[in-house]
Biopython code that builds the backbone (N, CA, C, O; Angstrom):
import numpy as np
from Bio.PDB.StructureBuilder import StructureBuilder

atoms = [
    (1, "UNK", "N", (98.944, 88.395, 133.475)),
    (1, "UNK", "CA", (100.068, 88.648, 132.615)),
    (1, "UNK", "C", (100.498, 87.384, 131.891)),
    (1, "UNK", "O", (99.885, 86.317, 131.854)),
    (2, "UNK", "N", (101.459, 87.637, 131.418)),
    (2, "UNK", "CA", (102.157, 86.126, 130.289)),
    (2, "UNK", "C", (102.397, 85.105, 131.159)),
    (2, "UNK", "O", (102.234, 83.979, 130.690)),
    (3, "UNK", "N", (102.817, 85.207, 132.558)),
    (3, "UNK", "CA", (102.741, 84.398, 133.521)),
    (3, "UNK", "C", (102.014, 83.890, 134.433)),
    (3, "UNK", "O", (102.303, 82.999, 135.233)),
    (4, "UNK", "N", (100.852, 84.592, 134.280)),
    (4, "UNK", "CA", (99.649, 84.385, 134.934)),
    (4, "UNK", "C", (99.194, 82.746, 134.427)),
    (4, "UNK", "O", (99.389, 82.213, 133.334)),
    (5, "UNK", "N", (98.530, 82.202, 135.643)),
    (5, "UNK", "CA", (98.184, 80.664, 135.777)),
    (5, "UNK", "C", (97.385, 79.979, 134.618)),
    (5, "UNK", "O", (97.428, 78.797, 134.279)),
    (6, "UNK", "N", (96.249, 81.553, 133.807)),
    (6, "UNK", "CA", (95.516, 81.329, 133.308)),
    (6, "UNK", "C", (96.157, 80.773, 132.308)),
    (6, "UNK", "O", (96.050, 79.659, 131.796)),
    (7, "UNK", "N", (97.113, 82.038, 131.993)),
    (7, "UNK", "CA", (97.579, 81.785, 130.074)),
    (7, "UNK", "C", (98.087, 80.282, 130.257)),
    (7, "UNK", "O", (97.759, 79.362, 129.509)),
    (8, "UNK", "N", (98.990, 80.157, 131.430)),
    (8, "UNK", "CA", (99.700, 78.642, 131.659)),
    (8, "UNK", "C", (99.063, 77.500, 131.419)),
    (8, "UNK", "O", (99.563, 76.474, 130.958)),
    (9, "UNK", "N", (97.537, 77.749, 131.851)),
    (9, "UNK", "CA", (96.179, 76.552, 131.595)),
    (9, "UNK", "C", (95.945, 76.729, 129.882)),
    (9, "UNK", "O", (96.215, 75.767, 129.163)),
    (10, "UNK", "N", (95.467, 77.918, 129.324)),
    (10, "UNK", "CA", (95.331, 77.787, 127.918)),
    (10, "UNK", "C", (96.535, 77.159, 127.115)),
    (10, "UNK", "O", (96.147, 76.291, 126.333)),
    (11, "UNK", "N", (97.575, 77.325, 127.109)),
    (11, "UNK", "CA", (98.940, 77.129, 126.466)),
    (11, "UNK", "C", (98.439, 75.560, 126.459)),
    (11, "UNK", "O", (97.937, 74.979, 125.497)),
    (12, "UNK", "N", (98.776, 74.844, 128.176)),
    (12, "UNK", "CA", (98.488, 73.463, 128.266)),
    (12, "UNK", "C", (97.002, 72.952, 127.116)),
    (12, "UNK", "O", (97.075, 72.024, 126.310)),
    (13, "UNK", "N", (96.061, 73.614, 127.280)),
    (13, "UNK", "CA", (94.579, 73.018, 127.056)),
    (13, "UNK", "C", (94.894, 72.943, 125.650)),
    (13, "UNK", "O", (94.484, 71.911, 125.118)),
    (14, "UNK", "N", (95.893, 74.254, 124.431)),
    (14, "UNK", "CA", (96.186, 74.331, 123.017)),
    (14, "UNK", "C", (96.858, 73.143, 122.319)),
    (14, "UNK", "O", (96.771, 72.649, 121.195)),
    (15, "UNK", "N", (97.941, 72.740, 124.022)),
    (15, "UNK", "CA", (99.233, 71.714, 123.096)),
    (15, "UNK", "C", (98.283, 70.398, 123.485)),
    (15, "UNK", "O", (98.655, 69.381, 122.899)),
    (16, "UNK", "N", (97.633, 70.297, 123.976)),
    (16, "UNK", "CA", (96.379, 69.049, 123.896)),
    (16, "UNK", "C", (95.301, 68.552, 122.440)),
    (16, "UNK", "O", (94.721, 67.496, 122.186)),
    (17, "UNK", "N", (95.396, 69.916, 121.685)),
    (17, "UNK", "CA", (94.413, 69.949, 121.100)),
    (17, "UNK", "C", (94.507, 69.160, 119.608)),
    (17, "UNK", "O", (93.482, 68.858, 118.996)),
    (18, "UNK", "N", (95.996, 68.833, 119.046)),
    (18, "UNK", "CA", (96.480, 68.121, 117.823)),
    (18, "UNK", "C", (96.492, 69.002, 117.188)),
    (18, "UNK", "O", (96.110, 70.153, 117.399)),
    (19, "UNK", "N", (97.093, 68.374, 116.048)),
    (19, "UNK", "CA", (97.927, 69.536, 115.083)),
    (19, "UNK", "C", (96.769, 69.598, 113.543)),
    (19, "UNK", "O", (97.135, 70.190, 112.528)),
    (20, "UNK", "N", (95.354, 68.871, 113.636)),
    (20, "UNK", "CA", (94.588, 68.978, 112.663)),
    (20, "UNK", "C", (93.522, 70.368, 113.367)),
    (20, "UNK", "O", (92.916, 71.182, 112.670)),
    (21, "UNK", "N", (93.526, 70.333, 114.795)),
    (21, "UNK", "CA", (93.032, 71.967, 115.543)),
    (21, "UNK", "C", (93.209, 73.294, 114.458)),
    (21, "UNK", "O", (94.111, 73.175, 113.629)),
    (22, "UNK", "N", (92.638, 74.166, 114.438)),
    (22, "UNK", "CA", (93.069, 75.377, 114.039)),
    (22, "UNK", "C", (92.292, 76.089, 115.524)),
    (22, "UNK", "O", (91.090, 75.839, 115.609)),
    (23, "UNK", "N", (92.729, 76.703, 116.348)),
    (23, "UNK", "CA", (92.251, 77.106, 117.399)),
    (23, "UNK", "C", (92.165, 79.131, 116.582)),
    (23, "UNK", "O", (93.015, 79.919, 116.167)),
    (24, "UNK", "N", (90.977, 79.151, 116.704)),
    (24, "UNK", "CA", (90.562, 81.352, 116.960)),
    (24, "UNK", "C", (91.068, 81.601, 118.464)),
    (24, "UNK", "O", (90.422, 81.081, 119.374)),
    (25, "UNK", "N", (92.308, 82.451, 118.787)),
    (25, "UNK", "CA", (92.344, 83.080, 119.802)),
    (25, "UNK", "C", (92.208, 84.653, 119.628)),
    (25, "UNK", "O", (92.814, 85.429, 118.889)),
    (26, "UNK", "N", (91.063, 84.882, 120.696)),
    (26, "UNK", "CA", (90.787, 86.507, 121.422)),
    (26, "UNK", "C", (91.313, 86.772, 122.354)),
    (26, "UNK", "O", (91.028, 86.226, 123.419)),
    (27, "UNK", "N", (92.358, 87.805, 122.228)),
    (27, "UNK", "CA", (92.889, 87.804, 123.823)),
    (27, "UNK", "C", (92.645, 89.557, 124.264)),
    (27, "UNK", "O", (93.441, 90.482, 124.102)),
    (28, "UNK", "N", (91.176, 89.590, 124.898)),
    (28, "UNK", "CA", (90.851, 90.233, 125.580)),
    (28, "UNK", "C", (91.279, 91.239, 126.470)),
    (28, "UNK", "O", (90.696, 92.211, 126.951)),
    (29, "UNK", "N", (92.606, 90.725, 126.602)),
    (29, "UNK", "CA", (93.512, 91.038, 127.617)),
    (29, "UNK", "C", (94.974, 92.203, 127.220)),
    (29, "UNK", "O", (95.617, 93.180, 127.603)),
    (30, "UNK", "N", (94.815, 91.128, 126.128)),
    (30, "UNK", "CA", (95.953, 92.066, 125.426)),
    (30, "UNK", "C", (95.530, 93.166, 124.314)),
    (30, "UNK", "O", (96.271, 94.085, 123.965)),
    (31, "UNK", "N", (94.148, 92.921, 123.778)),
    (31, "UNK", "CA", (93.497, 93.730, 122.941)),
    (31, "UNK", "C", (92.023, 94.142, 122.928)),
    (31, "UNK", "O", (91.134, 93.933, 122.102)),
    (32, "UNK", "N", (92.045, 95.104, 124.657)),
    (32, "UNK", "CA", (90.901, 94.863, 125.108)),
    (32, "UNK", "C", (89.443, 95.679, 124.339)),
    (32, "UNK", "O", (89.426, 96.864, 124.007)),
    (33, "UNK", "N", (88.568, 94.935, 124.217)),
    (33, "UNK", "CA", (87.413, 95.642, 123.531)),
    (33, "UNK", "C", (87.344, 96.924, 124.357)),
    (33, "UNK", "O", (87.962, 97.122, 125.403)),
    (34, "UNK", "N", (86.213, 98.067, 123.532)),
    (34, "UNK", "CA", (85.703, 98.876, 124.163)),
    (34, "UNK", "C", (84.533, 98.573, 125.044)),
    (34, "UNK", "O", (83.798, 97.745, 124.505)),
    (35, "UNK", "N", (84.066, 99.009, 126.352)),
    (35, "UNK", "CA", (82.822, 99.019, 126.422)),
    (35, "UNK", "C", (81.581, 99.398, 125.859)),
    (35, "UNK", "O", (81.408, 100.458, 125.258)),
    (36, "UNK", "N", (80.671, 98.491, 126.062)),
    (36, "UNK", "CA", (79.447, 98.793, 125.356)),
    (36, "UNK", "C", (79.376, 99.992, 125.412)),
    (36, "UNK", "O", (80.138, 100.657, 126.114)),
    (37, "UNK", "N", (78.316, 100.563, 124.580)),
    (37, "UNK", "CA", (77.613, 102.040, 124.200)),
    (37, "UNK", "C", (76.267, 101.695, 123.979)),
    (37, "UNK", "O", (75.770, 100.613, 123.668)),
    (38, "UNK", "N", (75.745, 102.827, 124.199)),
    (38, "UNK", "CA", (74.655, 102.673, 123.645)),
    (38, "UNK", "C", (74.257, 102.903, 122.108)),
    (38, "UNK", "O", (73.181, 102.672, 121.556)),
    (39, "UNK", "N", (75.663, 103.523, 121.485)),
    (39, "UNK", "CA", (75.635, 104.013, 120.285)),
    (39, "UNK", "C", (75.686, 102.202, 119.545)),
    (39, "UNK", "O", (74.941, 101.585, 118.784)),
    (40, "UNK", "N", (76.887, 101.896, 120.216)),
    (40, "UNK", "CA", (76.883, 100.115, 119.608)),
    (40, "UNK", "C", (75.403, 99.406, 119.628)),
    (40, "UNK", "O", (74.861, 98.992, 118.603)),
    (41, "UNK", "N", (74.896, 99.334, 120.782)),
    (41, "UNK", "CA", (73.812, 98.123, 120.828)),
    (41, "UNK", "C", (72.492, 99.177, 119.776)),
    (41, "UNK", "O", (71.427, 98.638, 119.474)),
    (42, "UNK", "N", (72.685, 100.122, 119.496)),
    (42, "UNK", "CA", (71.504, 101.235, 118.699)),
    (42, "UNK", "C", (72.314, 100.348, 117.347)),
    (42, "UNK", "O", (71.840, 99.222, 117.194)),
    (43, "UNK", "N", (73.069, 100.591, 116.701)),
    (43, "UNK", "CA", (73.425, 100.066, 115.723)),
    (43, "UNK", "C", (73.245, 98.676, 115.228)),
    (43, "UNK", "O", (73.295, 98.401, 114.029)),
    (44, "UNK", "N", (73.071, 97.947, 116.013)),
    (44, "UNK", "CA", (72.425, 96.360, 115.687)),
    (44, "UNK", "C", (70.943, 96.576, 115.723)),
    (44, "UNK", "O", (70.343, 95.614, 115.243)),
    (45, "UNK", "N", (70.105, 97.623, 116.180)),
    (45, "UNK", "CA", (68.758, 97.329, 115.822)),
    (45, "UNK", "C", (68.467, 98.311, 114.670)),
    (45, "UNK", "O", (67.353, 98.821, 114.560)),
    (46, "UNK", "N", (69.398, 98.555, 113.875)),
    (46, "UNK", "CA", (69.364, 99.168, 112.434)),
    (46, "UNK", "C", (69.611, 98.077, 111.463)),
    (46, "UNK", "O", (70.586, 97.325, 111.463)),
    (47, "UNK", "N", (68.712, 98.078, 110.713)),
    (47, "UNK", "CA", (68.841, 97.058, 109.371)),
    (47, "UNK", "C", (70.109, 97.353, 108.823)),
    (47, "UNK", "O", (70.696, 98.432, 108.741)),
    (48, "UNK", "N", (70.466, 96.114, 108.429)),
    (48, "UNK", "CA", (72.259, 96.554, 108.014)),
    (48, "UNK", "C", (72.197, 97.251, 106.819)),
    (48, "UNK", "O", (72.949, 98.217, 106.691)),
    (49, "UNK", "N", (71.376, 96.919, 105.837)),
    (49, "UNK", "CA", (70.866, 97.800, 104.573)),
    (49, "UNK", "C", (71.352, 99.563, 104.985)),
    (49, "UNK", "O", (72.171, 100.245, 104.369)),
    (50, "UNK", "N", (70.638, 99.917, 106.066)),
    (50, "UNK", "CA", (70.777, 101.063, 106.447)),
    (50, "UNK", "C", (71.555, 101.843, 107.422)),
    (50, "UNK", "O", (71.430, 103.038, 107.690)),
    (51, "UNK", "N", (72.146, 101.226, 107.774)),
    (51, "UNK", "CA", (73.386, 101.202, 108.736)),
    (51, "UNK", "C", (74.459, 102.317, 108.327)),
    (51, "UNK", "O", (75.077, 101.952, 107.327)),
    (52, "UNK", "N", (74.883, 103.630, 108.826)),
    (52, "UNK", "CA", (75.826, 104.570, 108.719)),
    (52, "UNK", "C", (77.191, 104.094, 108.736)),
    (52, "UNK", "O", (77.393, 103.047, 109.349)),
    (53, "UNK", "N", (78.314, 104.761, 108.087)),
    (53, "UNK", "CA", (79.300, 103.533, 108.241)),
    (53, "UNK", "C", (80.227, 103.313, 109.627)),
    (53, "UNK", "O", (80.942, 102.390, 110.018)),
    (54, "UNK", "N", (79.850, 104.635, 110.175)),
    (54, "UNK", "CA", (79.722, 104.459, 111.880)),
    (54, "UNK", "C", (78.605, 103.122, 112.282)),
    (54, "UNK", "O", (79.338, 102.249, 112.747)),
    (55, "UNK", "N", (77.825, 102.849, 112.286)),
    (55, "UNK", "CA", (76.933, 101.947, 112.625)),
    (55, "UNK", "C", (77.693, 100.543, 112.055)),
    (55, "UNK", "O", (78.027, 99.603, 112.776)),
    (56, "UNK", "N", (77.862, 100.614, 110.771)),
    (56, "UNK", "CA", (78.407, 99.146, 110.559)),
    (56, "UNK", "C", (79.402, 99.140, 111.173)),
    (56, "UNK", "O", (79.237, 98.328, 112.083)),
    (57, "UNK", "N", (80.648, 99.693, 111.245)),
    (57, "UNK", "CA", (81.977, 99.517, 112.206)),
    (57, "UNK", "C", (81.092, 99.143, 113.629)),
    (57, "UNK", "O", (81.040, 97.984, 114.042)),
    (58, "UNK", "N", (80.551, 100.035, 114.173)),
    (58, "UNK", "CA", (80.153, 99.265, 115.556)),
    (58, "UNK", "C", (79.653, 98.333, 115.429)),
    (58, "UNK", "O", (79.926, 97.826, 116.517)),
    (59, "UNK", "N", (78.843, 97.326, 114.719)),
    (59, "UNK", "CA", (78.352, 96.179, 114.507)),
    (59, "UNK", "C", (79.051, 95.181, 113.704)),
    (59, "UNK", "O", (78.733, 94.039, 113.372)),
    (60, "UNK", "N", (80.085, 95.897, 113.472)),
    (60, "UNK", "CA", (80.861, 94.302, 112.882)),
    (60, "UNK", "C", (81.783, 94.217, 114.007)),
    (60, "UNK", "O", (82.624, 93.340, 113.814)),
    (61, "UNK", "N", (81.920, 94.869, 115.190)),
    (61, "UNK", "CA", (82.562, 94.288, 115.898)),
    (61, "UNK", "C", (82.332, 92.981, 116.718)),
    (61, "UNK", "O", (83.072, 92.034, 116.988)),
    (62, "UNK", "N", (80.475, 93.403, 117.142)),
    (62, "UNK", "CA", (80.143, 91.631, 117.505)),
    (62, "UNK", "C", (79.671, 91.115, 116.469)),
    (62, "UNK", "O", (79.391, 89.968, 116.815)),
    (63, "UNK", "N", (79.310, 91.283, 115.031)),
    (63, "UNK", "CA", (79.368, 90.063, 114.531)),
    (63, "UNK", "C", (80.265, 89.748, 114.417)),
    (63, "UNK", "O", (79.975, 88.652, 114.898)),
    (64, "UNK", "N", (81.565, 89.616, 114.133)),
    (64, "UNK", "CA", (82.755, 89.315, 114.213)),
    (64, "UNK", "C", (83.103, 87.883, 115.435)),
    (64, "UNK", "O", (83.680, 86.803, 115.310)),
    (65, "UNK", "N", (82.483, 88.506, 116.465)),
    (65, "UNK", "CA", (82.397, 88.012, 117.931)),
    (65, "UNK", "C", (81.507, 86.753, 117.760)),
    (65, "UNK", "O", (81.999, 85.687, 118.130)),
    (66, "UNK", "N", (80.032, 86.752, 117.153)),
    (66, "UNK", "CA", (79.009, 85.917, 117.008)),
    (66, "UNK", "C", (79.364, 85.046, 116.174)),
    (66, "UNK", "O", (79.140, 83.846, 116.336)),
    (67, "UNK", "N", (80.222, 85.745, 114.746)),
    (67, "UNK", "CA", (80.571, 84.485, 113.686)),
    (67, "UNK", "C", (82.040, 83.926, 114.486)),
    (67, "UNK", "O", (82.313, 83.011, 113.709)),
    (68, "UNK", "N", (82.803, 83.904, 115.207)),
    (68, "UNK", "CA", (83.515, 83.534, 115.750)),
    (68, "UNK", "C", (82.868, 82.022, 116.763)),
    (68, "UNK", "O", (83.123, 80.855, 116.468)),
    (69, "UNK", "N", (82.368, 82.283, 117.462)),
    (69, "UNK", "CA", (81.447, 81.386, 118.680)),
    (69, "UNK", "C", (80.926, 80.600, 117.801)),
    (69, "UNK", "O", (81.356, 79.454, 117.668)),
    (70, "UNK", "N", (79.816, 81.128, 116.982)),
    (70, "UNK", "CA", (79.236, 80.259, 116.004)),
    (70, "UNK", "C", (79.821, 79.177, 115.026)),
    (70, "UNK", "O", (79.193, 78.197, 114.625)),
    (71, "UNK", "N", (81.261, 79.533, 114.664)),
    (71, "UNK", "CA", (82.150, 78.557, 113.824)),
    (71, "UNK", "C", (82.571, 77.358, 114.702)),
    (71, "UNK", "O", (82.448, 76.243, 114.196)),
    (72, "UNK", "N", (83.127, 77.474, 116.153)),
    (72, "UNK", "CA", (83.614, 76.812, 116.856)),
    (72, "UNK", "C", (82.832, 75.580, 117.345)),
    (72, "UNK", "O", (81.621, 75.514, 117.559)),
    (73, "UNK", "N", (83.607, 74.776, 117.457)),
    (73, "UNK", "CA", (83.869, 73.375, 117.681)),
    (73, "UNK", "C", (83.277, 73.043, 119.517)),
    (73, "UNK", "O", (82.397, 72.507, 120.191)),
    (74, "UNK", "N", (84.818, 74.008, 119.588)),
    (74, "UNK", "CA", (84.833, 73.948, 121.396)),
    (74, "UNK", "C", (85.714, 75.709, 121.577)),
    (74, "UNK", "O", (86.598, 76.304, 120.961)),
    (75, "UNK", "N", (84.720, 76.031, 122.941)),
    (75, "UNK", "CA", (84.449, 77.399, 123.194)),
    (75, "UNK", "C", (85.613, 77.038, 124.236)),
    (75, "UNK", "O", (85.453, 75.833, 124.427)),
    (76, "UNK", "N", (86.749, 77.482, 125.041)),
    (76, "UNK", "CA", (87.207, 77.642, 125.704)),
    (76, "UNK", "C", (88.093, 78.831, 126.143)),
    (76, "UNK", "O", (89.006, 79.191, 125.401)),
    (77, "UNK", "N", (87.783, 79.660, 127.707)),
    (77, "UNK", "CA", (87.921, 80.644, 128.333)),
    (77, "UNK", "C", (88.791, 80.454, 128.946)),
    (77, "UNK", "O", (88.710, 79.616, 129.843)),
    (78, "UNK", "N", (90.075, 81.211, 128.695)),
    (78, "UNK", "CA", (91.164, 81.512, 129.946)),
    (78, "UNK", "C", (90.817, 82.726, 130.610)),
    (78, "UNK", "O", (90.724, 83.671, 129.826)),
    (79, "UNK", "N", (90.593, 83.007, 131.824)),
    (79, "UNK", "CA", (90.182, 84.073, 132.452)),
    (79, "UNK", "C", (90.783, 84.294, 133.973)),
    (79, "UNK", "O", (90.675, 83.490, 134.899)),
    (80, "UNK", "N", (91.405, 85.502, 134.006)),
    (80, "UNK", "CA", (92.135, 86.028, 135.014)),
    (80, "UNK", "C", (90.581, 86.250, 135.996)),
    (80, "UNK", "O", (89.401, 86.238, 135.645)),
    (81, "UNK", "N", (91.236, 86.443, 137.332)),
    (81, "UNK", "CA", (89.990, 86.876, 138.477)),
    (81, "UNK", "C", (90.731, 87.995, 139.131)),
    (81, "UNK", "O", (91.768, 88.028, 139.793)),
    (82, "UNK", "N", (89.691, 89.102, 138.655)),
    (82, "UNK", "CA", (90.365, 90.110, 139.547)),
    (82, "UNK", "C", (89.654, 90.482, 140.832)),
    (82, "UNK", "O", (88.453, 90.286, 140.646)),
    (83, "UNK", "N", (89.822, 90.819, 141.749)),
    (83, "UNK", "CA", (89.287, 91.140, 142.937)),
    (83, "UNK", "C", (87.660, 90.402, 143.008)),
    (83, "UNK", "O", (86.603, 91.028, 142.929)),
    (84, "UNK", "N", (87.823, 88.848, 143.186)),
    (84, "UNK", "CA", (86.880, 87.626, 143.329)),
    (84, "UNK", "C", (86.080, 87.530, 141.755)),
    (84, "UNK", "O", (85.282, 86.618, 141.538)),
    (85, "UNK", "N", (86.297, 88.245, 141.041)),
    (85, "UNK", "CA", (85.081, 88.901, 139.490)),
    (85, "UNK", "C", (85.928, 88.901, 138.495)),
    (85, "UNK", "O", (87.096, 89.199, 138.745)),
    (86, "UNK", "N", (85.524, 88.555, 137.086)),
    (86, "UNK", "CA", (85.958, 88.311, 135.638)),
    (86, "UNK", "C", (86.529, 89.803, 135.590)),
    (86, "UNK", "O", (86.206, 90.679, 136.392)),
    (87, "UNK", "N", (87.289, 89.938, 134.693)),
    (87, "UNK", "CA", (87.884, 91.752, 133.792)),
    (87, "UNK", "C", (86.742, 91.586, 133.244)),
    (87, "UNK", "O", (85.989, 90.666, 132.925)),
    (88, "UNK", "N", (86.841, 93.612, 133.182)),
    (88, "UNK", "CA", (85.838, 94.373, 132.297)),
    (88, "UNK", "C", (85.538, 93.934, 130.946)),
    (88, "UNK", "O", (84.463, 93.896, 130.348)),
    (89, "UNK", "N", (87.397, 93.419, 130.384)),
    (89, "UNK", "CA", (87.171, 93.376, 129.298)),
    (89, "UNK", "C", (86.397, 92.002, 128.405)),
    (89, "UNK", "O", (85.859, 91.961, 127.298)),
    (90, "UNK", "N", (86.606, 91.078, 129.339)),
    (90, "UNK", "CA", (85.418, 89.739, 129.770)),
    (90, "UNK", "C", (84.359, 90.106, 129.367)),
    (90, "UNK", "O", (84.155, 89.891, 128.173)),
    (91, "UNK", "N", (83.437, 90.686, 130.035)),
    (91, "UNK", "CA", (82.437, 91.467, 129.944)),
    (91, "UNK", "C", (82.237, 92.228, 128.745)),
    (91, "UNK", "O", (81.244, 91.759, 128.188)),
    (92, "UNK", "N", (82.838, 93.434, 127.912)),
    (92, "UNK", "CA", (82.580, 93.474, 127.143)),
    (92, "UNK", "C", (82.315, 92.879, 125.825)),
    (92, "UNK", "O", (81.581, 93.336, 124.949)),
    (93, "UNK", "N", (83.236, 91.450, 125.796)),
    (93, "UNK", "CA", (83.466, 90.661, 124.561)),
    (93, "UNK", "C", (82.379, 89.621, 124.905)),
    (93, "UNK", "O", (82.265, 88.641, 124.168)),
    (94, "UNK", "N", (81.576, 89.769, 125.973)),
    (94, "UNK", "CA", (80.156, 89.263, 126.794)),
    (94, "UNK", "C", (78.948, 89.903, 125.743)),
    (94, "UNK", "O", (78.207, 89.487, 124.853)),
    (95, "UNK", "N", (79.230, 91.092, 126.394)),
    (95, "UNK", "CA", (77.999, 91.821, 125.728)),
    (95, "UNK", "C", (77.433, 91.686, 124.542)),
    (95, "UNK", "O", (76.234, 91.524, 124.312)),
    (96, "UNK", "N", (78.603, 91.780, 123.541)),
    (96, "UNK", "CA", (78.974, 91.745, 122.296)),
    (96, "UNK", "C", (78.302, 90.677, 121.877)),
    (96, "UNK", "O", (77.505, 90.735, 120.941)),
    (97, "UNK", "N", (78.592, 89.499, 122.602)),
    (97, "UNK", "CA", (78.086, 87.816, 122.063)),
    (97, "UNK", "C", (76.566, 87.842, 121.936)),
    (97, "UNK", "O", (75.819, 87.223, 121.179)),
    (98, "UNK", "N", (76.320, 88.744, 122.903)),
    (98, "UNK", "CA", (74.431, 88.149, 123.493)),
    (98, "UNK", "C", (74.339, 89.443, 123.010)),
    (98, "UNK", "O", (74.944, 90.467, 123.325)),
    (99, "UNK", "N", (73.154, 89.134, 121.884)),
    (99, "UNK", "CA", (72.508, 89.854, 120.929)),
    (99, "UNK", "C", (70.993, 89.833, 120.715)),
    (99, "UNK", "O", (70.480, 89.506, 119.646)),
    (100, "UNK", "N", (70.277, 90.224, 121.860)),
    (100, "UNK", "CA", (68.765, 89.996, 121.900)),
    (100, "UNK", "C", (68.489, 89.657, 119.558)),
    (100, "UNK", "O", (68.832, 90.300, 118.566)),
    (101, "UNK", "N", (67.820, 88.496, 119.758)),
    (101, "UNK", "CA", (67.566, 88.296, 117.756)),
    (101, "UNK", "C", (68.307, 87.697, 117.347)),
    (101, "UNK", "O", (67.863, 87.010, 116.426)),
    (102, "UNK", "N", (69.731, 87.498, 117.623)),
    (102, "UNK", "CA", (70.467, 86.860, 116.912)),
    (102, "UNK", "C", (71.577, 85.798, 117.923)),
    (102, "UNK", "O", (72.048, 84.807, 117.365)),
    (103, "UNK", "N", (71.892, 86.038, 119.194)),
    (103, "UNK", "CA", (72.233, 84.767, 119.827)),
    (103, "UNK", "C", (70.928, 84.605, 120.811)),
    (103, "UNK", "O", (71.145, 83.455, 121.194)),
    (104, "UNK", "N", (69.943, 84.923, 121.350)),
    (104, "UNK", "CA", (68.961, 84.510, 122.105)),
    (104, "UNK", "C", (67.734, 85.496, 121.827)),
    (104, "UNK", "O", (67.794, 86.577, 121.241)),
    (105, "UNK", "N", (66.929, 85.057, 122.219)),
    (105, "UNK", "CA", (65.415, 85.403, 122.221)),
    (105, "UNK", "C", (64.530, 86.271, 123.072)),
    (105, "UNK", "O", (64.938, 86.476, 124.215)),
    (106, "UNK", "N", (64.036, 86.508, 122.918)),
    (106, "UNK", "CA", (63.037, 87.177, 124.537)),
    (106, "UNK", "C", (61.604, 86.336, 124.006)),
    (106, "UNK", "O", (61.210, 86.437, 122.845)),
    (107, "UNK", "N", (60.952, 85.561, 124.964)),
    (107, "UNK", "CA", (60.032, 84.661, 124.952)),
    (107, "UNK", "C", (58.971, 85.325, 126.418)),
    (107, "UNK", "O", (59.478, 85.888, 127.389)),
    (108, "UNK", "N", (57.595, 85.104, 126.263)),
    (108, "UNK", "CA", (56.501, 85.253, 127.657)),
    (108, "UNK", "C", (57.590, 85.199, 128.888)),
    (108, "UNK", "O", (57.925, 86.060, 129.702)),
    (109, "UNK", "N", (57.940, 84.058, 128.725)),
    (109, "UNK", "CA", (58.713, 84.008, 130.114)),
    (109, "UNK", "C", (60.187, 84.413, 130.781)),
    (109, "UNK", "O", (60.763, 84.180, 131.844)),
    (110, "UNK", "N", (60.505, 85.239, 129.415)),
    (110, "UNK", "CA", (62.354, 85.994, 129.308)),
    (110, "UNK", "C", (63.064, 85.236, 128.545)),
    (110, "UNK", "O", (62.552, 84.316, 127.907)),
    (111, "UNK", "N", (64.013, 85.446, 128.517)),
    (111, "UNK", "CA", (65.359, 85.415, 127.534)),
    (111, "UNK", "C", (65.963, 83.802, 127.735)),
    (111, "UNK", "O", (66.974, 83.441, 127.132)),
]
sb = StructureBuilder()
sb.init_structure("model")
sb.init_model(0)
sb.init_chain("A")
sb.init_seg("    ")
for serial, (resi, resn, name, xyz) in enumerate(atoms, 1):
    if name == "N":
        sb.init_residue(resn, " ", resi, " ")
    sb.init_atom(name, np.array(xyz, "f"), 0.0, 1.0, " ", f" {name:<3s}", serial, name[0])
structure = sb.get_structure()
């Protein structure tokens, strides 16, 4: 919550950062993604050329996500622990990032 230790660490880690910073905040928490689909990850292996406009809405949600990561400077995670494990919604804004083609590879020996 707003009082939770985490946000208390991000707040601190922001007023560290100087006032020439422009910090991107995602807050996961408060505006949690959907979980993956399979309809989403089908839509990134459609050429965007051809993409339904169902398909592009699901795929601009992680590029959105990818050109985000990709702009940044410095990546930093405030993250609640729920029962010993990250939120779902962690995870989904996960999924989203790692994009077999466009944030990593599959090579002979895996990803």
């Amino acid at each position: 919550g707003e009082k939770g230790c985490s946000n208390r660490l991000a707040e601190a880690f922001l007023s560290q950062l100087g006032g020439g910073v422009k910090p991107t905040i995602r807050d996961v928490g408060a505006k949690p993604l959907a979980h993956l689909s399979s309809e989403a990850m089908g839509a990134w292996s459609v050429p965007e050329g051809e993409r339904t406009a169902e398909q592009k809405r699901l795929a601009a949600v992680s590029d959105e996500i990818i050109k985000e990561v990709q702009d940044a400077d410095v990546l930093a995670l405030s993250v609640s622990m729920y029962n010993f494990g990250v939120p779902s919604t962690l995870k989904a804004w996960i999924d989203r990032l790692l994009r077999a083609g466009v944030t990593f590879g599959y090579t002979a020996t895996g990803p």
